[in-house]
N, C-alpha and C positions, 0 to 999 in steps of 0.2 A: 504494500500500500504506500502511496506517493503523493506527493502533490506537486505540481509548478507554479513556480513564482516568479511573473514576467513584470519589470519594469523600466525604465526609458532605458536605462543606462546599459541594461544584458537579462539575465533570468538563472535562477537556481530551478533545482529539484530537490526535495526533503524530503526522506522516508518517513514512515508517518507510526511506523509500530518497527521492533517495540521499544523505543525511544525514538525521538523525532530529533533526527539529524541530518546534516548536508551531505548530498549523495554526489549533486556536480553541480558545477555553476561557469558562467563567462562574463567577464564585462560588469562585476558587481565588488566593490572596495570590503573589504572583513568589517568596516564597521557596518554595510548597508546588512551584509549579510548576517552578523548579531542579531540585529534588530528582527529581519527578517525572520529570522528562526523564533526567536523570543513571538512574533506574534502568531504564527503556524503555532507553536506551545500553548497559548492561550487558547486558540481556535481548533485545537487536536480533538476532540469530540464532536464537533462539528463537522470541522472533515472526515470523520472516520464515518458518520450516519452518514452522509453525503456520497461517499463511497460504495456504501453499502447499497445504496438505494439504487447509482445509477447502474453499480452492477448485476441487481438482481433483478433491473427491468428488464 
């Protein structure tokens, strides 16, 4: 389980179970990507039902 994270500057990916951590990224500074992860962490339940749902459609 995954998510992407596109914005201006490049985009990551974070794995989302069983810890949510940076898988790859381009074009994105370690402090965008702190950040970025810090709010995937807050949002990680979210994601994970979101996942779920558009997979089991």
């Amino acid at each position: 389980m995954h998510v992407h994270v596109i914005c201006p500057d490049g985009e990551a990916k974070f794995w989302i179970e069983p810890i949510v951590s940076l898988a790859a990224y381009t074009g994105l500074p370690k402090t965008k990507l702190t950040s970025l992860q810090k709010i995937v962490e807050e949002h990680k339940n979210e994601i994970i039902k979101a996942w779920e749902k558009h997979f089991q459609a």
